[in-house]
C-alpha positions, 0 to 999 in steps of 0.5 A: 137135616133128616125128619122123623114122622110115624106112618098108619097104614091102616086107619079104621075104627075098631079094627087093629092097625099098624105103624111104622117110623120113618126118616128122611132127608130134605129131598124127601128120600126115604133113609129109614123104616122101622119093622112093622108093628101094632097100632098101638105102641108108642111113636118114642117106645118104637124110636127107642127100640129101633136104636137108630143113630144119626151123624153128629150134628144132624138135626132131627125135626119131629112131631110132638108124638116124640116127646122126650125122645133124644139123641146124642150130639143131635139138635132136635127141631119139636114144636112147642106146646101150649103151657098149661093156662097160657098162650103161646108167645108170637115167636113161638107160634111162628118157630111152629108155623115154620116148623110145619112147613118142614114137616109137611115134606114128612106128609108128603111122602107118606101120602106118595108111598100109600099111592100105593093102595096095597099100604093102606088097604087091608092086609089079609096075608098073615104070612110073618114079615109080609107086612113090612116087606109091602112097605119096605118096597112101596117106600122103595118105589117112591125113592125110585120115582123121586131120581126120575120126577125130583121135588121141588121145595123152597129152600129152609133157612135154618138160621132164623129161629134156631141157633146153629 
């Protein structure tokens, strides 16, 4: 099962930021990371255009920023929204609760990586590609400290709410 999740590096009012997507395995090693772009753009424009493909019946557990974002003979694991003017049904709210619990690996490595203040700290260099070669090695550390001090979740029991 591989998760999606976009990353800020930097996040101050008024200020430009940046923002990169990332994927990862249930071990929480980073799989892949989209080129270093504006704050601005869309989480699913920048899924789009990184053309990523995944093994035919992966499943991609994402946030609710991928709206619509899909990928052939791939399940997609999204919480559910609220319908507009009623409440969730309590299956739905625990399908989302559990997803949370998955998605919360996602957090857990983007905090591991901005261990390293260069990520989320100001950039001054505006040397082209600088950027995305600081992330590109911080993400590369962090899968290096996992061979050595691995991350020990419970195991997730696909089979309650989702048929697979």
């Amino acid at each position: 099962m591989i998760l999606t999740n976009n990353s800020f590096i930097t996040v101050v009012k008024k200020q430009h930021t940046v923002k990169n997507n990332i994927l990862i395995n249930m071990l929480c090693q980073i799989l892949f990371l989209t080129d270093t772009v504006e704050g601005k753009r869309h989480d699913k424009k920048l899924a789009d255009e990184s053309e990523y493909h995944l093994p035919s019946g992966s499943k991609l557990g994402q946030d609710t920023g991928f709206q619509g974002f899909r990928l052939d003979n791939v399940a997609i694991l999204q919480p559910k929204k609220k319908p507009r003017g009623k409440p969730l049904s309590d299956l739905d709210k625990h399908i989302n609760q559990w997803l949370s619990s998955i998605r919360v690996r996602i957090e857990h490595t983007i905090g591991s990586v901005k261990r390293y203040r260069i990520v989320k700290d100001k950039i001054r260099n505006w040397k082209p590609g600088f950027k995305d070669a600081v992330f590109e090695t911080c993400c590369g550390l962090h899968n290096f400290r996992l061979n050595f001090r691995p991350w020990h979740y419970q195991p997730i029991q696909l089979h309650l709410f989702v048929p697979f």
